[in-house]
N, C-alpha and C positions, 0 to 999 in steps of 0.2 A: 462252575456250574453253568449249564447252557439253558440260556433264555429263548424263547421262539415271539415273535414281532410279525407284524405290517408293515412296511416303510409308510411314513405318512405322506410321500407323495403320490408313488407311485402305487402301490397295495400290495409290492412284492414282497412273500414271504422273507423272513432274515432270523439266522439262528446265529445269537451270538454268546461268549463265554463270558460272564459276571465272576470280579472276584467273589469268592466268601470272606476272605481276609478284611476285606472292605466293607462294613459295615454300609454306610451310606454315599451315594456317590454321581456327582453331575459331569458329565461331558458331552461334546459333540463331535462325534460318527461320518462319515458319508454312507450311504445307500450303496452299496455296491453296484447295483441295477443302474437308476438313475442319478446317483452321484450330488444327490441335494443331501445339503447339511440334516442330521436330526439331532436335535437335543435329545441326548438318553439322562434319566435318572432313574434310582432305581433303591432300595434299602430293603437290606437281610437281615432277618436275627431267627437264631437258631438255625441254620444252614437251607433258610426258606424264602424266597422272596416274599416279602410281605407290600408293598408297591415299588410300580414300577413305570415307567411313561416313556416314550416316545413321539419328541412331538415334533410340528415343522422349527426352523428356527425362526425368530422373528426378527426383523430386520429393522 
């Protein structure tokens, strides 16, 4: 399922593909654009995102 985002550094749009398989789920991404880490998280039920975050990573 594709998600649509900000990057949190740079404010570049980013469409990315979430599993549905995956109920709930933390990883860290690069920006395509500017290449800084983002934490994504994000949780589905019923084939819907019900939250989801993109943040800087914290160091």
């Amino acid at each position: 399922m594709e998600h649509d985002f900000s990057c949190p550094y740079c404010l570049a749009p980013i469409s990315m593909l979430l599993d549905p398989s995956i109920a709930s789920q933390t990883y860290v991404e690069d920006c395509e654009v500017c290449c800084s880490p983002i934490e994504i998280r994000y949780q589905i039920e019923d084939d819907a995102v019900v939250a989801f975050s993109a943040e800087r990573l914290v160091e």
